[in-house]
N, CA, C, O and CB atoms as a CASP TS submission, in Angstrom:
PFRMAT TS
TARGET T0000
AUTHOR 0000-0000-0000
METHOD Language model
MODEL 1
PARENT N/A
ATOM      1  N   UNK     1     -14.442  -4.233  -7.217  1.00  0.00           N
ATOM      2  CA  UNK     1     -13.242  -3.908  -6.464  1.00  0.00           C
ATOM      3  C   UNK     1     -12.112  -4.824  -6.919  1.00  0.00           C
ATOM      4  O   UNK     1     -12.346  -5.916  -7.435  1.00  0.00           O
ATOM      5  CB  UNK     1     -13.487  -4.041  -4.936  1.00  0.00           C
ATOM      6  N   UNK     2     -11.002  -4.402  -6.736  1.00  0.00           N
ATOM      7  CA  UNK     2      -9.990  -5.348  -7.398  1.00  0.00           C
ATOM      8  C   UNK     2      -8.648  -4.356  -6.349  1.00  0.00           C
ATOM      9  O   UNK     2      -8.526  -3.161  -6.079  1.00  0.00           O
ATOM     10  CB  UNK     2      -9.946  -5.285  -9.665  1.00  0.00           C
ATOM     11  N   UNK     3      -7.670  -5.861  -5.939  1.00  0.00           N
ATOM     12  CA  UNK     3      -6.525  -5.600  -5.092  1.00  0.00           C
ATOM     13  C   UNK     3      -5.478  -5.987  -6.132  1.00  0.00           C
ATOM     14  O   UNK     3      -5.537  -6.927  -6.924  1.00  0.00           O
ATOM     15  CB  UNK     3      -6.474  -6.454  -3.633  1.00  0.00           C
ATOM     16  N   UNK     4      -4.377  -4.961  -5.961  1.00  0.00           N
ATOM     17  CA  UNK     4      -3.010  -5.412  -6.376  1.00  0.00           C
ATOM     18  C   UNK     4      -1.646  -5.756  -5.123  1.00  0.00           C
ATOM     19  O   UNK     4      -1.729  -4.887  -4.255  1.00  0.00           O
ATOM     20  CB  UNK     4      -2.558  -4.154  -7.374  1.00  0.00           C
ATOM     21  N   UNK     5      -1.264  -6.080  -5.024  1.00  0.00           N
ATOM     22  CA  UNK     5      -0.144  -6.406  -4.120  1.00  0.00           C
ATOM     23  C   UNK     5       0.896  -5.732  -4.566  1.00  0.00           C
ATOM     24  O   UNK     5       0.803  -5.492  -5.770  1.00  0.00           O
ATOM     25  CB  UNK     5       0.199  -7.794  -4.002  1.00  0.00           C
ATOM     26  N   UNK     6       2.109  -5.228  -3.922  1.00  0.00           N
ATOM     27  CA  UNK     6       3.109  -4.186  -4.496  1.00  0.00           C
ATOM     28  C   UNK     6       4.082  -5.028  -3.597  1.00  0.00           C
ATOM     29  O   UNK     6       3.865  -4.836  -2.401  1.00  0.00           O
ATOM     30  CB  UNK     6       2.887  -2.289  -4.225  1.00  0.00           C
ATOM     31  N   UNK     7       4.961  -5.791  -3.826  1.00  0.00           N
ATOM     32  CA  UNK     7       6.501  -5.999  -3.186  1.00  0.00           C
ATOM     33  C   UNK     7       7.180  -4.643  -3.141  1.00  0.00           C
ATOM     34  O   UNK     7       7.072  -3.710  -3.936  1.00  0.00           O
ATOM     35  CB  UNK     7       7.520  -7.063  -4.145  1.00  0.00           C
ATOM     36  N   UNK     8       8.017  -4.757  -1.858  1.00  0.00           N
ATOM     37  CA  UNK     8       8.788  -3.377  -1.592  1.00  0.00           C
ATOM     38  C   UNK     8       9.617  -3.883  -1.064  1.00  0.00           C
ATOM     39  O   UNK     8       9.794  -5.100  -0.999  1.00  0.00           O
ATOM     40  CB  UNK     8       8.275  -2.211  -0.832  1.00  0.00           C
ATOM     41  N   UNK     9      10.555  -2.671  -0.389  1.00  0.00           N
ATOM     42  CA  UNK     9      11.928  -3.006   0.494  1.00  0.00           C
ATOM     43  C   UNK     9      12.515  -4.474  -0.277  1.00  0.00           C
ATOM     44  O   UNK     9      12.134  -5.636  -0.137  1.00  0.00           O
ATOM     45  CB  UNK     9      11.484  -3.322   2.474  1.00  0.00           C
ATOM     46  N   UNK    10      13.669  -3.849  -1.195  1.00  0.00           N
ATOM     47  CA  UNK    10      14.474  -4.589  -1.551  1.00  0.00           C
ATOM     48  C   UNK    10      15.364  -5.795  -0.805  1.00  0.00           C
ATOM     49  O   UNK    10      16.083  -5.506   0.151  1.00  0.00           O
ATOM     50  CB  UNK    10      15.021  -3.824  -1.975  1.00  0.00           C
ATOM     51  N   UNK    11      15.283  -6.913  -1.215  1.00  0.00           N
ATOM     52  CA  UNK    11      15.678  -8.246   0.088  1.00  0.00           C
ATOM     53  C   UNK    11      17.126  -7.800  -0.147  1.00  0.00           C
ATOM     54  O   UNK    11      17.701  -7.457  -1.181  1.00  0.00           O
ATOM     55  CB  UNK    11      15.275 -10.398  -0.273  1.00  0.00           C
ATOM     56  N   UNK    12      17.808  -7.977   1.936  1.00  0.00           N
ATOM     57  CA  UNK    12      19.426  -7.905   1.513  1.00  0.00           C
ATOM     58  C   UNK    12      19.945  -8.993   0.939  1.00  0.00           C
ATOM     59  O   UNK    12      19.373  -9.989   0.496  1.00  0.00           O
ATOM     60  CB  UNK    12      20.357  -7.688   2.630  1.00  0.00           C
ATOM     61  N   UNK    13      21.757  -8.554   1.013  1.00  0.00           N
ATOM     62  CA  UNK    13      21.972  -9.668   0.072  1.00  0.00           C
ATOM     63  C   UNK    13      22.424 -11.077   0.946  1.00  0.00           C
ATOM     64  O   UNK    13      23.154 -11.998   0.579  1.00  0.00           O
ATOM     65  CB  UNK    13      23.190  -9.182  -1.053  1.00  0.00           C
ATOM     66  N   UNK    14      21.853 -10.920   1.978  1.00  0.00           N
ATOM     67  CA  UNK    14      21.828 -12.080   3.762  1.00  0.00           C
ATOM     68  C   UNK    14      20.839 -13.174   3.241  1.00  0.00           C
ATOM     69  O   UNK    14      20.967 -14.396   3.316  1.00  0.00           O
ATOM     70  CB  UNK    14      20.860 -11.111   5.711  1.00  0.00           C
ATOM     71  N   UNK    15      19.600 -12.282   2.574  1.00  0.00           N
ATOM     72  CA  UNK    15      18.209 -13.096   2.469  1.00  0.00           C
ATOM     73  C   UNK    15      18.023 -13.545   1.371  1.00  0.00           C
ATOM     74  O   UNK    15      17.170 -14.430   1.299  1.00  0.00           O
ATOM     75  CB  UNK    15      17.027 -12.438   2.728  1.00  0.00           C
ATOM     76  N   UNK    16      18.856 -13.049  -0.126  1.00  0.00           N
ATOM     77  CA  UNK    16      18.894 -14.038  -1.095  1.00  0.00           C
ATOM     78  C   UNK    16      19.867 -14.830  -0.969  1.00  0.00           C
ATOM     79  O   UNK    16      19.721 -15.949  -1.461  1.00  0.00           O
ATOM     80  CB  UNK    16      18.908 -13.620  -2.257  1.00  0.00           C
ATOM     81  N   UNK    17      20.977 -14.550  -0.373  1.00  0.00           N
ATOM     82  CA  UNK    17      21.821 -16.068   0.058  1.00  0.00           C
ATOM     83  C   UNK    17      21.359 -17.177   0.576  1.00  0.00           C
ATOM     84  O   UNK    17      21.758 -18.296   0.254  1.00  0.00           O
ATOM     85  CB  UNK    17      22.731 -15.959   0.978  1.00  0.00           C
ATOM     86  N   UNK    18      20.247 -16.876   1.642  1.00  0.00           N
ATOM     87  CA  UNK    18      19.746 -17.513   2.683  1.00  0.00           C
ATOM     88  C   UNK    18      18.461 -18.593   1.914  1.00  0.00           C
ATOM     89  O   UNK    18      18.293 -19.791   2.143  1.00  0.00           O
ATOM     90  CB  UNK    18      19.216 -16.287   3.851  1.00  0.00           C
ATOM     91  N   UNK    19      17.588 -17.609   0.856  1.00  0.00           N
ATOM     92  CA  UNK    19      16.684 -18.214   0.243  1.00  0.00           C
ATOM     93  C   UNK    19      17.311 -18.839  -0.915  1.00  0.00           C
ATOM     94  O   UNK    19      16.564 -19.690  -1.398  1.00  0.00           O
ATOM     95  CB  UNK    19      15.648 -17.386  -0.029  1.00  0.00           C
ATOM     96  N   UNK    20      18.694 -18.687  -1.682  1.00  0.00           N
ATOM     97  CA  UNK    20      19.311 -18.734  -2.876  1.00  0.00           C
ATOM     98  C   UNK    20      18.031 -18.517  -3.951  1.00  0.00           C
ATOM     99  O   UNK    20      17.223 -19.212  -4.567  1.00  0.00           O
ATOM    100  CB  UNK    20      20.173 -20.155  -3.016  1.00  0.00           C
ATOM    101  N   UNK    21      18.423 -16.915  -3.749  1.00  0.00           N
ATOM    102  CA  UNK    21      17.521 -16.313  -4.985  1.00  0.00           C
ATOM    103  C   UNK    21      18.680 -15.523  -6.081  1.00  0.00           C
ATOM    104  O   UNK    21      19.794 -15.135  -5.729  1.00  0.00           O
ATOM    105  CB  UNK    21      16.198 -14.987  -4.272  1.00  0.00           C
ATOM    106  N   UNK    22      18.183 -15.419  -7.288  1.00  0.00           N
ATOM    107  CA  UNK    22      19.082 -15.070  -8.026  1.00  0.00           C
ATOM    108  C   UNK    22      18.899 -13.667  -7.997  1.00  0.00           C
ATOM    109  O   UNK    22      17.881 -13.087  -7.620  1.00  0.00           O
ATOM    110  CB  UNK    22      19.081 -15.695  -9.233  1.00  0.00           C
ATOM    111  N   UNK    23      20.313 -12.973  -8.565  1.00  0.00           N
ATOM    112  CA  UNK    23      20.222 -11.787  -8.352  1.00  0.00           C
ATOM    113  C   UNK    23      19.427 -11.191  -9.242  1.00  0.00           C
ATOM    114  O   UNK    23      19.238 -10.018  -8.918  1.00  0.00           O
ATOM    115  CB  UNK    23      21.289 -11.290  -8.268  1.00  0.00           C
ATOM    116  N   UNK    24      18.886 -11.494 -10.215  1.00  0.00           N
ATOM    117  CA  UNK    24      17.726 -11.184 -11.049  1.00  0.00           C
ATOM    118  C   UNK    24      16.498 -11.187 -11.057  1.00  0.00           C
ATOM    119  O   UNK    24      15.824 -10.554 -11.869  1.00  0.00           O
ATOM    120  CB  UNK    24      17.734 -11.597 -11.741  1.00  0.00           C
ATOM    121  N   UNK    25      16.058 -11.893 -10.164  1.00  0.00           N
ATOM    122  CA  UNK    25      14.780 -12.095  -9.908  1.00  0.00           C
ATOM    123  C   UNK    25      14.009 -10.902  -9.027  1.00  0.00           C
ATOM    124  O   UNK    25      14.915 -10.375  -8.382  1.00  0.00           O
ATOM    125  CB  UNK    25      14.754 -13.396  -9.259  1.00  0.00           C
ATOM    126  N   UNK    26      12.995 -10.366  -8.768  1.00  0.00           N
ATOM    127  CA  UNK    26      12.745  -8.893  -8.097  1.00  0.00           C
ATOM    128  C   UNK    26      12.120  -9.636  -6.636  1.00  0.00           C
ATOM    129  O   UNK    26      10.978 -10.074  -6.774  1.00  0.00           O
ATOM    130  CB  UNK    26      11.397  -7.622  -9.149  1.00  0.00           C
ATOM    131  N   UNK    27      12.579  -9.773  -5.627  1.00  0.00           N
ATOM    132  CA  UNK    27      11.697 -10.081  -4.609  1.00  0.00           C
ATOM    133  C   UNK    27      12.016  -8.447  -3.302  1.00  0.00           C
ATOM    134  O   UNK    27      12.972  -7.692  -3.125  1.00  0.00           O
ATOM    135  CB  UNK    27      12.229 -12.000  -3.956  1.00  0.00           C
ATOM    136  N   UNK    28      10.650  -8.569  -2.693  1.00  0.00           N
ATOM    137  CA  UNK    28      10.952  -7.400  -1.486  1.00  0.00           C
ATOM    138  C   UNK    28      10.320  -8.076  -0.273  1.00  0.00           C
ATOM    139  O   UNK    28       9.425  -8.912  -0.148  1.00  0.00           O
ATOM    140  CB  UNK    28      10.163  -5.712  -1.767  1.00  0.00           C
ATOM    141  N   UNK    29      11.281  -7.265   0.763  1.00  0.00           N
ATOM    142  CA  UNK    29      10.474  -7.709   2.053  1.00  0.00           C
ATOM    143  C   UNK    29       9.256  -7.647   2.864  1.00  0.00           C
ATOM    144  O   UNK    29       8.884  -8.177   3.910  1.00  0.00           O
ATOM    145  CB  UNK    29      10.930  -7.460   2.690  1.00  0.00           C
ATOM    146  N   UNK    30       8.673  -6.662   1.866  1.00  0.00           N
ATOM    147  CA  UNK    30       7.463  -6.346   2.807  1.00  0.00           C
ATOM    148  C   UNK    30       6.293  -5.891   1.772  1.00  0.00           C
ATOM    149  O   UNK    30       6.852  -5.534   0.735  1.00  0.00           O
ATOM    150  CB  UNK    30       7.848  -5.040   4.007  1.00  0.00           C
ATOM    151  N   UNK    31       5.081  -5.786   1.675  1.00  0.00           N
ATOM    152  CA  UNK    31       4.342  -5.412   0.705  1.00  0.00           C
ATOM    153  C   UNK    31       2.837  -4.884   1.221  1.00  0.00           C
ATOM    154  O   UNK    31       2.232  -5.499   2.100  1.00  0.00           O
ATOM    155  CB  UNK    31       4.324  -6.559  -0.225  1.00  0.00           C
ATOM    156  N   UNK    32       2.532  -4.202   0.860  1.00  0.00           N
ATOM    157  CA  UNK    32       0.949  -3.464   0.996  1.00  0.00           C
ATOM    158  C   UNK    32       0.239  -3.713  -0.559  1.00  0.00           C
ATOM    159  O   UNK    32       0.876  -3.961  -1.582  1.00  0.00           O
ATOM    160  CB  UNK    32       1.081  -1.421   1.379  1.00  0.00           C
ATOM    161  N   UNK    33      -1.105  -3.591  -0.459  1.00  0.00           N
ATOM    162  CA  UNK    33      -2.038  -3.894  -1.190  1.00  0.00           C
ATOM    163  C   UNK    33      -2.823  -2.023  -1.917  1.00  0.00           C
ATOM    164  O   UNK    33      -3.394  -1.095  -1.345  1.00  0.00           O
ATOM    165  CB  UNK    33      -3.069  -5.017  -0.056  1.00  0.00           C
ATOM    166  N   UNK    34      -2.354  -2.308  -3.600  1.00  0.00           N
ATOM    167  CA  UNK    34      -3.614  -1.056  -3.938  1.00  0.00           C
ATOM    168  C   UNK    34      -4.817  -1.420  -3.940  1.00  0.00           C
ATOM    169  O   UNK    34      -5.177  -2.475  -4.462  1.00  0.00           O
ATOM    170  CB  UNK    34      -3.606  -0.383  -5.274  1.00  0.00           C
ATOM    171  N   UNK    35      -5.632  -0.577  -3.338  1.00  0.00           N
ATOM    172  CA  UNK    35      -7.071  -1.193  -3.303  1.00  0.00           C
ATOM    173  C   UNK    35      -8.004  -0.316  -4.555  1.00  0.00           C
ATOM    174  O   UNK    35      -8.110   0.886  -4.310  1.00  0.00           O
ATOM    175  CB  UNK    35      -7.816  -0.949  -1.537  1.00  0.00           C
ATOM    176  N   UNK    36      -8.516  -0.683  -5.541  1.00  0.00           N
ATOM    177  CA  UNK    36      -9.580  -0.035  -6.090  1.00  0.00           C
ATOM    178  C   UNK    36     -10.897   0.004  -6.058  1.00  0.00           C
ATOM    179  O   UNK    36     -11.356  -1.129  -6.207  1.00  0.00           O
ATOM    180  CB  UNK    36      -9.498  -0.130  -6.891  1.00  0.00           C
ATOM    181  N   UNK    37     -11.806   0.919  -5.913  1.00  0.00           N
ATOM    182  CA  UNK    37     -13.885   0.202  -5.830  1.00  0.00           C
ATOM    183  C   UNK    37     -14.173   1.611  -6.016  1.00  0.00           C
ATOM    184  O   UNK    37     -13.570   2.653  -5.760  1.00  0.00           O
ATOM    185  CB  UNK    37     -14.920  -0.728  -3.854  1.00  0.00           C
ATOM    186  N   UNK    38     -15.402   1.281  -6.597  1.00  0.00           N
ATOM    187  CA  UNK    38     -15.875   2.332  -6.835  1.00  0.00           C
ATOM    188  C   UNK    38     -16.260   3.711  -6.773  1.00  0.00           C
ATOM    189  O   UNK    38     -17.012   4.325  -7.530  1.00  0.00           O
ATOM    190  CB  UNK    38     -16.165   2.114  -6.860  1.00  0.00           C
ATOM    191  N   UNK    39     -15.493   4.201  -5.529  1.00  0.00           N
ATOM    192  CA  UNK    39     -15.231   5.752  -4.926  1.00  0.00           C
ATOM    193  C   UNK    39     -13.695   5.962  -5.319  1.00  0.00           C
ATOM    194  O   UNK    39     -13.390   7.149  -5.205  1.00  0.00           O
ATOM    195  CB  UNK    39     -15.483   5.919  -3.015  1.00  0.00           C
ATOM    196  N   UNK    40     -12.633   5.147  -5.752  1.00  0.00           N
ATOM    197  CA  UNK    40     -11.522   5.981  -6.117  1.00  0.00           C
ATOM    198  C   UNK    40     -10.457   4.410  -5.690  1.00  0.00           C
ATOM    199  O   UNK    40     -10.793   3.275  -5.351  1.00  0.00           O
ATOM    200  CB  UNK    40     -11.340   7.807  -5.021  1.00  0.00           C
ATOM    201  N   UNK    41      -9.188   5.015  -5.903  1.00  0.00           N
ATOM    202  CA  UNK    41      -7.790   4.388  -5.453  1.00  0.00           C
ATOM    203  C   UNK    41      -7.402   4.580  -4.436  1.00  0.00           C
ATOM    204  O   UNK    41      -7.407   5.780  -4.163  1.00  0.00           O
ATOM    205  CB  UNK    41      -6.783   4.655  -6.046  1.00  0.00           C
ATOM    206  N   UNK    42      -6.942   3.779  -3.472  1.00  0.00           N
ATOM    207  CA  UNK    42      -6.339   4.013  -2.157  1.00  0.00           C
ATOM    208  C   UNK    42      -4.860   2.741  -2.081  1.00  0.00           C
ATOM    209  O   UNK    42      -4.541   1.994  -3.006  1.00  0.00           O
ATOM    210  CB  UNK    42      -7.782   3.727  -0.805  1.00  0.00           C
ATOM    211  N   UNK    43      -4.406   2.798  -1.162  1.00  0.00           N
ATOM    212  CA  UNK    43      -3.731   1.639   0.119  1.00  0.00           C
ATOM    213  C   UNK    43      -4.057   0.980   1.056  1.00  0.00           C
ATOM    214  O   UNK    43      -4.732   1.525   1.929  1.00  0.00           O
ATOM    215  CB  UNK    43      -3.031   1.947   0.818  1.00  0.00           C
ATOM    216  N   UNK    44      -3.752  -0.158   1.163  1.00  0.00           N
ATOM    217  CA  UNK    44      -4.328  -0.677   2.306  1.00  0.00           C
ATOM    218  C   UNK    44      -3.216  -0.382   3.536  1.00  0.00           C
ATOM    219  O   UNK    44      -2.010  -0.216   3.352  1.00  0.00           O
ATOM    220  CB  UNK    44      -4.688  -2.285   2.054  1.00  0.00           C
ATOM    221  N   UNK    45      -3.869  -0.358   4.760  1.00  0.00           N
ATOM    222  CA  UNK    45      -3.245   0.380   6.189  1.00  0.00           C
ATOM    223  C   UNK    45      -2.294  -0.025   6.445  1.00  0.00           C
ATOM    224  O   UNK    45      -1.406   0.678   6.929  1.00  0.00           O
ATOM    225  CB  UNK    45      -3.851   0.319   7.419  1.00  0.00           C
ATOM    226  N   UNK    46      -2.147  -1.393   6.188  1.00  0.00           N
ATOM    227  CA  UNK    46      -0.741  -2.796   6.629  1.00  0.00           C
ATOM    228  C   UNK    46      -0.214  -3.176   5.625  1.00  0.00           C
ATOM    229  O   UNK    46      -0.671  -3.685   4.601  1.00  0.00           O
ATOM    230  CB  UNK    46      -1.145  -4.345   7.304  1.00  0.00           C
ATOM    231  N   UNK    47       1.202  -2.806   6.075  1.00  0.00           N
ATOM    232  CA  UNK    47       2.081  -3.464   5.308  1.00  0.00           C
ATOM    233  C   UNK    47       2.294  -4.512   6.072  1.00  0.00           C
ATOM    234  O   UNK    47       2.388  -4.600   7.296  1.00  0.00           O
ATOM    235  CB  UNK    47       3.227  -2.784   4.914  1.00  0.00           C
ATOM    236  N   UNK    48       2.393  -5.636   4.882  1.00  0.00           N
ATOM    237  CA  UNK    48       2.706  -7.309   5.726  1.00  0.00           C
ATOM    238  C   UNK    48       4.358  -7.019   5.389  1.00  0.00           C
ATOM    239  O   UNK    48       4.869  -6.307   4.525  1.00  0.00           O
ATOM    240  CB  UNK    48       1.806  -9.289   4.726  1.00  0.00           C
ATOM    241  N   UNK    49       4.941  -7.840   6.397  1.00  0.00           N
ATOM    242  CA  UNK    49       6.227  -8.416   6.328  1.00  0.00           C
ATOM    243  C   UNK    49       6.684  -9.922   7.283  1.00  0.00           C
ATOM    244  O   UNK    49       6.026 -10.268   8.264  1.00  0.00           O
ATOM    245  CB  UNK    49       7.091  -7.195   6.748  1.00  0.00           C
ATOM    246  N   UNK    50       7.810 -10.632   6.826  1.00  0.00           N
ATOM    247  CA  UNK    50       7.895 -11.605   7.797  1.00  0.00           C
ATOM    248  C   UNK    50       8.715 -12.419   6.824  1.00  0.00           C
ATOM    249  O   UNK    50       9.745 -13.044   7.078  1.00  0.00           O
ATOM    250  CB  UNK    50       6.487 -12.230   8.448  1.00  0.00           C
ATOM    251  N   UNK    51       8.153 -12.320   5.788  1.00  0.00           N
ATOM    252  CA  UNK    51       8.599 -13.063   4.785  1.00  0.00           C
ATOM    253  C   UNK    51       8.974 -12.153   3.500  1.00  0.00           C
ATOM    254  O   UNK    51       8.840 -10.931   3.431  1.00  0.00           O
ATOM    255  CB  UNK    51       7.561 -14.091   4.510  1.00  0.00           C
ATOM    256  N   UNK    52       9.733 -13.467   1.980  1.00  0.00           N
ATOM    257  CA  UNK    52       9.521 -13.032   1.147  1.00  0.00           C
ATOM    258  C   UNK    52       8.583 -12.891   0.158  1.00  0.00           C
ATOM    259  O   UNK    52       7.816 -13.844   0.013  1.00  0.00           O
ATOM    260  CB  UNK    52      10.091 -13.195   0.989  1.00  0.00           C
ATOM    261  N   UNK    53       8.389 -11.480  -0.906  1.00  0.00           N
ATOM    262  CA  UNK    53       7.409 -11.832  -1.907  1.00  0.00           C
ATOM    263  C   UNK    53       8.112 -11.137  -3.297  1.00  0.00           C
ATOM    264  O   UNK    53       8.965 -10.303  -3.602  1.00  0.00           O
ATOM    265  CB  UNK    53       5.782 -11.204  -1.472  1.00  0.00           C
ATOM    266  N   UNK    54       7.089 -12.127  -3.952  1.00  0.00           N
ATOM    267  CA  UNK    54       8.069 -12.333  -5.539  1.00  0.00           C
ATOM    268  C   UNK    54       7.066 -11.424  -6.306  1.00  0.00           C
ATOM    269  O   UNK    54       5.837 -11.492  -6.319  1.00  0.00           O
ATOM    270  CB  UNK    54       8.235 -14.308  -6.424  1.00  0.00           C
ATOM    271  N   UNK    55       7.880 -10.573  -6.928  1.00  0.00           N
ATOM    272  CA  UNK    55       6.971  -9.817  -7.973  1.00  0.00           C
ATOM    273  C   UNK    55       6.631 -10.265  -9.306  1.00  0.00           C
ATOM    274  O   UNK    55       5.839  -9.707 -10.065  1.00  0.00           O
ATOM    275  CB  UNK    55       7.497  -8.645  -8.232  1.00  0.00           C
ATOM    276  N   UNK    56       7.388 -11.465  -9.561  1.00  0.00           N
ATOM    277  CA  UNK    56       7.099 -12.546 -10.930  1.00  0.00           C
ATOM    278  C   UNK    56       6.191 -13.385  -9.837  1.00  0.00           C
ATOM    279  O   UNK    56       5.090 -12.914  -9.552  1.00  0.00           O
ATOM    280  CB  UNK    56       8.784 -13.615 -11.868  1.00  0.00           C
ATOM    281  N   UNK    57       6.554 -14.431  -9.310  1.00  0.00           N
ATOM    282  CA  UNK    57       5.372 -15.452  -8.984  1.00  0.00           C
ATOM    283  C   UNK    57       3.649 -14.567  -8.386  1.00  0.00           C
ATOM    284  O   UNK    57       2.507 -14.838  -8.757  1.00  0.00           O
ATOM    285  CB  UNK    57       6.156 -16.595  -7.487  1.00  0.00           C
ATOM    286  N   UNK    58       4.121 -13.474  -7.355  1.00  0.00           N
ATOM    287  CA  UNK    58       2.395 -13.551  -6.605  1.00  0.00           C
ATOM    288  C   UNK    58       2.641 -13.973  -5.612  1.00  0.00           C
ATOM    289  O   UNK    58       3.565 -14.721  -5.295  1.00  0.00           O
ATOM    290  CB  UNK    58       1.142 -14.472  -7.150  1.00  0.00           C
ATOM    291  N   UNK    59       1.787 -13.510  -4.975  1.00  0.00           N
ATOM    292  CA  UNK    59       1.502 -13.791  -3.468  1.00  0.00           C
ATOM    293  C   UNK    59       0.573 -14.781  -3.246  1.00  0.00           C
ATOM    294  O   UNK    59      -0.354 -14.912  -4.046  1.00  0.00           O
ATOM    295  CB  UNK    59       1.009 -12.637  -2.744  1.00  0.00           C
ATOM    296  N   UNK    60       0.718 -15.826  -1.848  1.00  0.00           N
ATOM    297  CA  UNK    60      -0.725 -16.475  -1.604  1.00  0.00           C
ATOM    298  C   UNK    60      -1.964 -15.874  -1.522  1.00  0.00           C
ATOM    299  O   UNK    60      -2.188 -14.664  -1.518  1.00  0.00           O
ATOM    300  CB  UNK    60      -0.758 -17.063  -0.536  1.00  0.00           C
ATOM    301  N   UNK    61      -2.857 -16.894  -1.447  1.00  0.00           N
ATOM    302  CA  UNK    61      -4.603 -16.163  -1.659  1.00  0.00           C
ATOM    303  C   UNK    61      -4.272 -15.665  -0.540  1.00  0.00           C
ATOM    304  O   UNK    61      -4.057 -14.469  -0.735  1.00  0.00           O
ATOM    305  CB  UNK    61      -6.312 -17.116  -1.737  1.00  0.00           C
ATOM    306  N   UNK    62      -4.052 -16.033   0.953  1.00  0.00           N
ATOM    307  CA  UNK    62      -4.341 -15.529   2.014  1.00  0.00           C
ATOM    308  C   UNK    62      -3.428 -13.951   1.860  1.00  0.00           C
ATOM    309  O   UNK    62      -4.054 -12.999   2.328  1.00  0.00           O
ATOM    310  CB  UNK    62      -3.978 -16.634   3.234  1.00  0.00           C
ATOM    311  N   UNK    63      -2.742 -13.783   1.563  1.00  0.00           N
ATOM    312  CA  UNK    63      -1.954 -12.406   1.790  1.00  0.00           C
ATOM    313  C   UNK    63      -2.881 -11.558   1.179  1.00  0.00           C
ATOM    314  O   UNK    63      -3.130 -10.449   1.652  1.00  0.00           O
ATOM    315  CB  UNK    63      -0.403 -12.240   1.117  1.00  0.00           C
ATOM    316  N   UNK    64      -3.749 -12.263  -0.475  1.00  0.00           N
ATOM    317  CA  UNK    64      -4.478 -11.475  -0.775  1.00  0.00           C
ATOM    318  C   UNK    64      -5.730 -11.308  -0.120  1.00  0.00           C
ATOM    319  O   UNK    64      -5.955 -10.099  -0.079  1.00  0.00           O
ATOM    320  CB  UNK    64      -4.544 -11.614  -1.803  1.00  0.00           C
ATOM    321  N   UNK    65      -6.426 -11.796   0.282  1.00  0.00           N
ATOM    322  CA  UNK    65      -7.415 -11.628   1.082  1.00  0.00           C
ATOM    323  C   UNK    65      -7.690 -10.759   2.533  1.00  0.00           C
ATOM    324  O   UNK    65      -8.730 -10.335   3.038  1.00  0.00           O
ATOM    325  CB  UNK    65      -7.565 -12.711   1.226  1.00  0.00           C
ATOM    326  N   UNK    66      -6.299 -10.700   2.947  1.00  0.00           N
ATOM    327  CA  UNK    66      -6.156 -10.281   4.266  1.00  0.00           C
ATOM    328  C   UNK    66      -5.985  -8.881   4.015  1.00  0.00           C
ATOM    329  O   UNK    66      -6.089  -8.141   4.993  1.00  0.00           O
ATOM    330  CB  UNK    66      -5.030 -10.952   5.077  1.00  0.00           C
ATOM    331  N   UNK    67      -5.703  -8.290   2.717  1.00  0.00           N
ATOM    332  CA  UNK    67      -5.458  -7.059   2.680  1.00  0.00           C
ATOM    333  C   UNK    67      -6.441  -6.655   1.716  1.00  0.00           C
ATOM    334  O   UNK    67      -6.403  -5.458   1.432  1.00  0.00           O
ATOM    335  CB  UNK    67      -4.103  -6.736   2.418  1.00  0.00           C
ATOM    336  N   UNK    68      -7.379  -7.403   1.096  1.00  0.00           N
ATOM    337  CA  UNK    68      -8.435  -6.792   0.400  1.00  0.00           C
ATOM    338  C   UNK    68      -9.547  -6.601   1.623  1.00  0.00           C
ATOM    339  O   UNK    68     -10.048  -5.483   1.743  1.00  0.00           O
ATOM    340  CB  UNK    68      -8.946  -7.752  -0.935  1.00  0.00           C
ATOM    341  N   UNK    69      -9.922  -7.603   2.481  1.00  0.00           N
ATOM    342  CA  UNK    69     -10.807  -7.398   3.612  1.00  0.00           C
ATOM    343  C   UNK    69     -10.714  -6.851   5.133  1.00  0.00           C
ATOM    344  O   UNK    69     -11.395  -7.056   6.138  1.00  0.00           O
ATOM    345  CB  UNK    69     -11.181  -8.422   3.726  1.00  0.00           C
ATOM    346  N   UNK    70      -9.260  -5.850   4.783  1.00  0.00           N
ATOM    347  CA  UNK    70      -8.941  -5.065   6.019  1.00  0.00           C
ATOM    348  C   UNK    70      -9.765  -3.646   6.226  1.00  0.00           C
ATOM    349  O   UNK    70     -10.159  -3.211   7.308  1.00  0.00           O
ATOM    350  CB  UNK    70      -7.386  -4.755   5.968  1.00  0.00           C
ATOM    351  N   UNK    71      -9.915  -3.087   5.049  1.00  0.00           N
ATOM    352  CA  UNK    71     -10.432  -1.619   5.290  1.00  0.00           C
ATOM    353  C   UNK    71     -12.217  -1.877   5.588  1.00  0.00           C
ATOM    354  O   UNK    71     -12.950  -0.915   5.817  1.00  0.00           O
ATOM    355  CB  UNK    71     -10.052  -0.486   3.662  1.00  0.00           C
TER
END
C-alpha cells in the first residue's frame, strides 16, 4: 500500500503574507490523501485543513499516517 498527499485549495493572498511565502512556491490549504493497495486506487474520506501544506517540502509523518490509517 502506498499514500500520496495532494495539497489543494490555493492559500489566499492574507495567508502568504501572513506566512511570507513567495508567490512561487505551490502551497494549499487543505489536502486529502491517494490511497493505493492491492484492490485498486481510491481517496481518503478527510480532507485535513487548519494549516498550511507545501507541495515541494511534504507533509509531517503524522498527517501521513492519519490518512493512510483512516479507511
Amino acid at each position: 500500500m502506498w499514500t500520496v498527499i495532494v495539497a489543494g485549495t490555493s492559500i489566499t493572498d492574507a495567508i502568504r503574507k501572513e506566512w511570507k511565502i513567495s508567490p512561487f512556491e505551490g502551497f494549499g490549504q487543505q489536502s486529502q490523501g491517494m490511497l493505493k493497495d492491492g484492490t485498486g486506487l481510491g481517496v481518503s474520506k478527510t480532507v485535513q485543513s487548519g494549516t498550511v501544506y507545501c507541495r515541494d517540502k511534504g507533509v509531517d509523518e503524522e498527517n501521513v499516517y492519519s490518512i493512510a490509517h483512516e479507511n
